[in-house]
N, C-alpha and C positions, 0 to 999 in steps of 0.2 A: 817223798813218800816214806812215813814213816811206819813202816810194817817189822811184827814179831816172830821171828820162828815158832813154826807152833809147836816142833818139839822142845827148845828148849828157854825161847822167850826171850832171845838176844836178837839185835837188827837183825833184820833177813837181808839179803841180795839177790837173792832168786825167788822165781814163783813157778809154779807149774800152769803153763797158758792155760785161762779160761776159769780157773777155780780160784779158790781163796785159800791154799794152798800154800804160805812162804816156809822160808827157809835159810838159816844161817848159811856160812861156809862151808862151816864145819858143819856142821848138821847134812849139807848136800852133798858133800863128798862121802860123807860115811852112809849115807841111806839110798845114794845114787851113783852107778859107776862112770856114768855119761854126763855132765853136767849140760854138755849141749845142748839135752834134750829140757833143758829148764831155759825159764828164760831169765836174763838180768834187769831185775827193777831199773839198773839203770837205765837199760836199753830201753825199758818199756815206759820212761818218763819219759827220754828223748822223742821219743813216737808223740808220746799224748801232747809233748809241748810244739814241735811238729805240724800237729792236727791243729791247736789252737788259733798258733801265728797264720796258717793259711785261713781258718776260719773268719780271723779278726782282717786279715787285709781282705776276701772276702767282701765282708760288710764294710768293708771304708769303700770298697768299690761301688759297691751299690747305692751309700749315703753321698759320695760322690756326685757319681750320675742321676738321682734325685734331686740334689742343689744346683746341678747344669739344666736339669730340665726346667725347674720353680724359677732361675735365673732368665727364661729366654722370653 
């Protein structure tokens, strides 16, 4: 995820959940006192890739037991 601070147009590392909203480090610390309440892009790519791998194994389950069934 390649996203820009919108204050000052350097990588971000945080977002504010739910908006389009990033944010450098520096940019986060000086406009937020709490960074907690941000979340880490990184965090929030582990999620999305998380959501993916289940989705894909998923669908090999299901492609799976389609090929068991066409098989009998």
């Amino acid at each position: 995820m390649n996203k820009k601070c919108i204050i000052c147009g350097k990588q971000a590392k945080f977002v504010i959940k739910g908006t389009n909203d990033y944010y450098c480090e520096d940019c986060a610390k000086e406009n937020f006192s709490d960074l907690s309440l941000l979340v880490s892009l990184e965090e929030l790519a582990k999620e999305f890739k998380k959501h993916i791998v289940e989705k894909m194994k998923s669908s090999l389950k299901e492609e799976n037991i389609e090929n068991e069934n066409l098989n009998e």
